[in-house]
C-alpha positions as CSV (number, residue, x, y, z in Angstrom):
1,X,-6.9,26.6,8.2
2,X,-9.5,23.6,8.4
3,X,-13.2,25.0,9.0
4,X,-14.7,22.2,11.4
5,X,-18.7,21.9,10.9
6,X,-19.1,22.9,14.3
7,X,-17.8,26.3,13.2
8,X,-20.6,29.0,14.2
9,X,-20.1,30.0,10.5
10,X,-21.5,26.9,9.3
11,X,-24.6,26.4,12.0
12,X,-25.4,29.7,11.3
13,X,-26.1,29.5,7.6
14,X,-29.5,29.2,7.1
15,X,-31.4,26.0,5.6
16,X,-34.0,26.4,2.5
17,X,-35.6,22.7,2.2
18,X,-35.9,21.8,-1.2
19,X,-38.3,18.6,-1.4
20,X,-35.8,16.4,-2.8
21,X,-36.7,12.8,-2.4
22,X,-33.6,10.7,-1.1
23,X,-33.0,7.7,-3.9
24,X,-31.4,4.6,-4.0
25,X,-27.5,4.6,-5.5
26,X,-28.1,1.1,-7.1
27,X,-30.4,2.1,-8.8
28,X,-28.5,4.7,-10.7
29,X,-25.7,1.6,-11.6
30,X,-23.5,2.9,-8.7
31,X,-21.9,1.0,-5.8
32,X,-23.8,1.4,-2.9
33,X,-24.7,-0.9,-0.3
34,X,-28.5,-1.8,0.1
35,X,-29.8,-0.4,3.3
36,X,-30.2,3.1,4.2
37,X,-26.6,4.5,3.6
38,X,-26.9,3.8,0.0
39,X,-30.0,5.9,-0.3
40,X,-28.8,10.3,-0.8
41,X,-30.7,13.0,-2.0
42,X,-31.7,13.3,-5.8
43,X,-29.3,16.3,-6.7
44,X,-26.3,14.5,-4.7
45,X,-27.1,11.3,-6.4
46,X,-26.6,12.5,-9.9
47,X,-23.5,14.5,-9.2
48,X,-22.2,10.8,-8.2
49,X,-23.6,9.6,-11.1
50,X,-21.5,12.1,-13.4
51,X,-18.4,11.8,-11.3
52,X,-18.4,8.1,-11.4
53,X,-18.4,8.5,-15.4
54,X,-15.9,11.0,-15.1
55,X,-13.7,8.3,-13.5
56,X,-10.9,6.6,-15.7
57,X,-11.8,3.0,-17.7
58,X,-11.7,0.7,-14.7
59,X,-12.3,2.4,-11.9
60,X,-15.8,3.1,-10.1
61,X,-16.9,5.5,-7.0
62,X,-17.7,3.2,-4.0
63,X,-20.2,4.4,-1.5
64,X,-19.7,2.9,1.6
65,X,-22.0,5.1,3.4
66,X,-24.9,8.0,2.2
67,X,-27.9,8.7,4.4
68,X,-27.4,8.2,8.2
69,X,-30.1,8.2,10.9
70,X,-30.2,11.3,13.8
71,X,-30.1,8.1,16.0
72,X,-27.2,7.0,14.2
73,X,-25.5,10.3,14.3
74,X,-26.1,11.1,17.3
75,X,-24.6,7.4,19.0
76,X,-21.5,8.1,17.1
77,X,-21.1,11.2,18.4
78,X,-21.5,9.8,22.0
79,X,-19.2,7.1,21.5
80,X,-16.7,8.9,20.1
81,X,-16.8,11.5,22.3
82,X,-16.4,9.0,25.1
83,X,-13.2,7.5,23.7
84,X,-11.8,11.6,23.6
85,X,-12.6,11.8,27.7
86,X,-9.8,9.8,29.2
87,X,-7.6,11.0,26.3
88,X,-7.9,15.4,26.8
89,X,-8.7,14.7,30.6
90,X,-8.3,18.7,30.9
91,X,-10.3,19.2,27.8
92,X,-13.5,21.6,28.6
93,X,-16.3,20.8,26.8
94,X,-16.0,23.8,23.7
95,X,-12.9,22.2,23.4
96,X,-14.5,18.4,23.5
97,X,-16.6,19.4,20.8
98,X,-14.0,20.9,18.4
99,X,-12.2,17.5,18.7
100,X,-15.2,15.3,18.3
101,X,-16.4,17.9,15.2
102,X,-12.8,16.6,13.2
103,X,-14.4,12.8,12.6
104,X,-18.1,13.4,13.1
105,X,-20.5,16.6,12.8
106,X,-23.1,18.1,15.5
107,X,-26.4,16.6,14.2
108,X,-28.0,19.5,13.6
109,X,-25.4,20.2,10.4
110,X,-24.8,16.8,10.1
111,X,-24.6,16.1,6.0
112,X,-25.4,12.5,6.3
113,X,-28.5,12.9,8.0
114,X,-29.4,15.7,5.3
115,X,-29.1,12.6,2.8
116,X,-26.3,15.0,1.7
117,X,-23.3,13.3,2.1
118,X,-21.4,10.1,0.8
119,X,-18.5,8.4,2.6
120,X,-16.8,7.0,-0.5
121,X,-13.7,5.8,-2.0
122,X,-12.7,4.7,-5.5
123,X,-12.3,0.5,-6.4
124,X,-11.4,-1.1,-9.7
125,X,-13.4,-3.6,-11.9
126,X,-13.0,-6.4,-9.6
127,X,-13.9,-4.0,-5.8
128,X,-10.4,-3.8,-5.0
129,X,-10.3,-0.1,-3.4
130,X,-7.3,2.0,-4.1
131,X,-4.7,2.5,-1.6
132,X,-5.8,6.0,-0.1
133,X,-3.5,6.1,3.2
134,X,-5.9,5.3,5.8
135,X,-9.3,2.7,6.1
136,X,-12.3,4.8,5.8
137,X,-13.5,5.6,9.3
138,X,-10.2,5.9,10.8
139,X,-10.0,8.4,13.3
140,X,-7.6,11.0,13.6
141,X,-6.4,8.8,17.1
142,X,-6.3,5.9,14.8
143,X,-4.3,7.0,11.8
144,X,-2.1,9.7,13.5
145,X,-3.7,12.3,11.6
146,X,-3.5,10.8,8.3
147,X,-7.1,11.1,7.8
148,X,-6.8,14.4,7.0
149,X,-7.4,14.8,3.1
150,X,-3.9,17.0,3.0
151,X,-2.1,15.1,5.2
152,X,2.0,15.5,4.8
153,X,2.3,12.1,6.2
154,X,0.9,9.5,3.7
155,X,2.9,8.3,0.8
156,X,2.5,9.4,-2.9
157,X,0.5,6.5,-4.1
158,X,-2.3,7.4,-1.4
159,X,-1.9,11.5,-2.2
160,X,-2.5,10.6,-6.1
161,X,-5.4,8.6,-5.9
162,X,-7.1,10.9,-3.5
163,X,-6.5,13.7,-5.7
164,X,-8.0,10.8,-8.6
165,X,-11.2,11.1,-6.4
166,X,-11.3,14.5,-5.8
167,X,-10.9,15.4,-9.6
168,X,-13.9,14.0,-10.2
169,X,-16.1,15.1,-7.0
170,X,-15.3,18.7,-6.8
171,X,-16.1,19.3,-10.9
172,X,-19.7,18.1,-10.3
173,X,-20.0,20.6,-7.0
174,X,-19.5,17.8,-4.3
175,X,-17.2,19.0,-1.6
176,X,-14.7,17.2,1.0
177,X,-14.2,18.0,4.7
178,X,-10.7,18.3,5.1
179,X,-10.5,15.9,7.6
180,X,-11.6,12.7,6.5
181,X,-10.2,12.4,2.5
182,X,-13.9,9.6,2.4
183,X,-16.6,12.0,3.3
184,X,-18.2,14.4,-0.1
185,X,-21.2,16.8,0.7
186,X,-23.4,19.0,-1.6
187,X,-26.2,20.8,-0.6
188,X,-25.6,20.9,2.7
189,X,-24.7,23.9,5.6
190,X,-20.8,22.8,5.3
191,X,-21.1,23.0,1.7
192,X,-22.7,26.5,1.6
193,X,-20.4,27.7,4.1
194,X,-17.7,26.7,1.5
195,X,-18.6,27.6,-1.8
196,X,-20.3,30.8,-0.6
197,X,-23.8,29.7,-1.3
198,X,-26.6,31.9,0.7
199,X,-28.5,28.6,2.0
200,X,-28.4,25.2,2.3
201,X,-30.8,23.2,0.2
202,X,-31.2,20.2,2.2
203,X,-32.3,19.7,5.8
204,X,-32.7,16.8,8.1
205,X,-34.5,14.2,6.1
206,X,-38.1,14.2,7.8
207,X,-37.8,17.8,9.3
């Protein structure tokens, strides 16, 4: 059963700021793009480093998206949230948020604005990103639920190359919400609600 990160398990596990400063991927010979979202936290960063290395000759992790603003967050959420209205018109709002919580996370356990989460995917020597079953960003409304990292309904090409990515990610700690195959945390609550940790390390970057 998929734990969603607004799962009172995962708000409730407590946050112990380490000082980390967030850092730039490119500068670390990674594939990142230049603005904010290719800047993560230190200890994230080199995990990316190492699983990038860990990749196969010809292939490299793609970052499409690291840190994201509360402001950021927090539009997304509304937006989205928006589009669920007219499609769960009997939907109450516990309900509302367990369905927005499947593509984007409550920001106050959001990873990305933590600096501790990537949206990433994995390209070869010329950008070309492998065929993983859905874009990145799809929605679950979008892709019929084959966002989902397990999904039963994307073909075998797509199911092998997102187990490529993971068996890099998850040897260097990183770890995926289950549904969006793209989006790798470490350090944050999510991730300590998973691997059994007692805190998280990073909070909200300026809090």
């Amino acid at each position: 059963m998929i734990t969603l990160i607004n799962d009172a398990r995962v708000l409730a596990v407590p946050v112990r700021p380490s000082r980390e400063p967030l850092v730039r991927l490119t500068d670390l010979g990674l594939r990142a793009p230049a603005g904010p979202g290719g800047l993560v936290r230190l200890g994230v960063a080199e995990r990316l480093v190492r699983a990038d290395r860990a990749l196969p000759a010809g292939f490299h992790l793609l970052v499409v998206e690291g840190y994201r603003t509360i402001d950021a967050q927090r539009a997304i959420i509304d937006d989205y949230r928006a589009s669920l209205v007219p499609l769960h018109p009997d939907a109450g709002a516990a309900e509302l948020d367990d369905l927005v919580s499947r593509f984007v996370a409550p920001a106050d356990a959001a990873p990305h604005v933590a600096g501790a989460a990537v949206d990433c995917t994995v390209v070869d020597d010329d950008g070309r990103p492998l065929w993983m079953g859905t874009a990145i960003d799809d929605t679950p409304e979008q892709s019929g639920g084959r966002c989902f990292t397990a999904s039963p309904d994307i073909d075998d090409v797509a199911r092998d190359n997102r187990a490529l990515m993971a068996s890099v990610l998850e040897p260097v700690g990183m770890v995926n919400y289950e549904t969006e195959w793209w989006h790798w945390s470490h350090g944050d609550r999510y991730w300590a609600c998973r691997t059994g940790a007692t805190a998280a390390r990073y909070a909200a970057v300026g809090a």
